[in-house]
N, C-alpha and C positions, 0 to 999 in steps of 0.2 A: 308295686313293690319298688321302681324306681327311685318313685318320689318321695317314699320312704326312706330308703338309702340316702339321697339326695339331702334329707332333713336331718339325719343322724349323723354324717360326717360329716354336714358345714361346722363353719368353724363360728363360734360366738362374736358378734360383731363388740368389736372395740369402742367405747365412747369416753369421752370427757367425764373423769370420776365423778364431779359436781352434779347428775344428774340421777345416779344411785341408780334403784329397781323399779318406780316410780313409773307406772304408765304413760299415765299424761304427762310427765316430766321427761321421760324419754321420747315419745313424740315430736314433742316440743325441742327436745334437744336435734333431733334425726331429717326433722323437715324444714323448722324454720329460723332457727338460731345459726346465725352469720350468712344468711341469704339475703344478696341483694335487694333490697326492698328501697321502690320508686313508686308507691303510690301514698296521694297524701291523705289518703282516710286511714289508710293500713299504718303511716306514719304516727298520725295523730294518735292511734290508738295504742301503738307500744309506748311511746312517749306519754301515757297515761297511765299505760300499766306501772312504767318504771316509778313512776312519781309515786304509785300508789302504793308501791312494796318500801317506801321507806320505811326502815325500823320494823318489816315486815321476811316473811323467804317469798320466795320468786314462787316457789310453789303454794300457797296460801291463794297469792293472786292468781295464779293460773286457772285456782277451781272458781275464783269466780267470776272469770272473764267471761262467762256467756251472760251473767248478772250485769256485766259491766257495759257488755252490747247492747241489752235491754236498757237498762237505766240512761244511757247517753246516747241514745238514736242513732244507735250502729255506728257509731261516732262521727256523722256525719258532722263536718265542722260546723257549716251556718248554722244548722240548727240549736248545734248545743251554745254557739255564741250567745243565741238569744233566750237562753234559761235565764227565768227571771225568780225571785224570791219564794214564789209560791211552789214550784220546780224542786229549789232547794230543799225546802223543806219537806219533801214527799222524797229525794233523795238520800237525807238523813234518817228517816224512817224505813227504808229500802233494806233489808240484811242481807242482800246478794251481791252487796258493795262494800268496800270501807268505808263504813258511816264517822268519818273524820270530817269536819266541815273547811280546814283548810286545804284538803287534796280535794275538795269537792267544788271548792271555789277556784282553786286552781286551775282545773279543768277548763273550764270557762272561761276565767280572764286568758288562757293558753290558746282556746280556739280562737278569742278576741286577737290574740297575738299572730296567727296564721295566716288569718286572713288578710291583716297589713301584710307580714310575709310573703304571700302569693301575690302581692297586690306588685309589691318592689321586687319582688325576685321571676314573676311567674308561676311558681308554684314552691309549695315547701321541700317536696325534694331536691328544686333546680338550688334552694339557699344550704341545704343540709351538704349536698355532696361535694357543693365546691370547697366542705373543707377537707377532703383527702383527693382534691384533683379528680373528682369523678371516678376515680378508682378506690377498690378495695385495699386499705391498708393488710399485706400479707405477714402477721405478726410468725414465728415460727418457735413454739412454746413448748418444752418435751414435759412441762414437770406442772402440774397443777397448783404448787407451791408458788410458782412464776408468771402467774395468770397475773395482769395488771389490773390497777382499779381507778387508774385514771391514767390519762395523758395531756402532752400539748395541747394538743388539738381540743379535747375534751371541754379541759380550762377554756380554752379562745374560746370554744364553743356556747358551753354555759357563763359565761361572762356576757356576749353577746344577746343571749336568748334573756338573762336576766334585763338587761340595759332595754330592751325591747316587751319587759312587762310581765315574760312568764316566770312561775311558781313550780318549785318542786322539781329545780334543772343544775343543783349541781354538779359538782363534775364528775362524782362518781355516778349519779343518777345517768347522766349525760352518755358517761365511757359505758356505762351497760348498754343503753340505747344504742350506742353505735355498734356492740359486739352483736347484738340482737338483731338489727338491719343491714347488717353486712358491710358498713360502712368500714369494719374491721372484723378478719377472721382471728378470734381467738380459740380455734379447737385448736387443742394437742396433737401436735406431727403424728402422734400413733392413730389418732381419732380417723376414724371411715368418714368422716365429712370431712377434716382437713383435705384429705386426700380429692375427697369428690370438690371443693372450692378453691381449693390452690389453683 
């Protein structure tokens, strides 16, 4: 009878409007959106998502991100570097992906791009974070109307990734990427995750 009590007078957790009623949207919203993230396969793989929801919602890609593990070897970098024609084409025919052959070739010439990265920097998180000083930029946002969709940094950011060969990195692609890995917190002051990441 407790823990009944206990579930009937908590109180509705608050979240960032952008996420709706949406299971795996909220998920998504509650566990790993503005979490620090320093590993470079988990890297490589939002920065694939994000590419891939151009002209797309966030939520379309997320259903088919477990298509998207499968089709690009858990996005293990080297290997997807070395996807060759025959690859593609078996990619294109895949419908658990965005069958776009520009986000598709993308992917590839990007992991080509990473691995120079890791090669000059050590790894792609040590090149990613040094653009907000290793720390998390702490945006402090009350209104969802005020969410940005790019930044400085962003721009520096996607200018550079562009100059170095990758696809499907502009800056708004870019500033979600970084809202998504924590590289900036954009929940809303009222959000139960700002709270839990400030």
């Amino acid at each position: 009878m407790k823990n009944i009590t206990k579930i009937i007078n908590a109180k509705p957790l608050t979240r960032c409007d952008w996420c709706g009623d949406d299971e795996l949207y909220a998920a998504y919203h509650d566990k790993e959106w503005g979490v620090p993230l320093h590993d470079d396969q988990l890297l490589f793989e939002l920065l694939t998502l994000e590419g891939a929801q151009a002209g797309l919602s966030w939520l379309t890609v997320l259903r088919k991100r477990k298509g998207y593990r499968q089709a690009f070897a858990n996005f293990d970098i080297k290997t997807v570097a070395d996807f060759n024609e025959i690859k593609i084409k078996k990619l294109m025919n895949n419908p658990e992906i965005i069958r776009n052959r520009l986000k598709i070739m993308s992917v590839i010439s990007n992991a080509k791009a990473i691995i120079t990265i890791q090669k000059e920097f050590g790894s792609f998180d040590s090149y990613l974070w040094e653009y907000v000083n290793g720390k998390t930029i702490q945006n402090k946002i009350s209104n969802l109307k005020d969410l940005p969709s790019s930044s400085f940094v962003a721009l520096r950011l996607s200018k550079d990734l562009k100059n170095r060969g990758m696809n499907f990195v502009g800056p708004t692609i870019c500033y979600s990427f970084m809202q998504a890995t924590g590289m900036v917190n954009d929940h809303i002051e009222e959000c139960f995750r700002f709270k839990q990441l400030y």
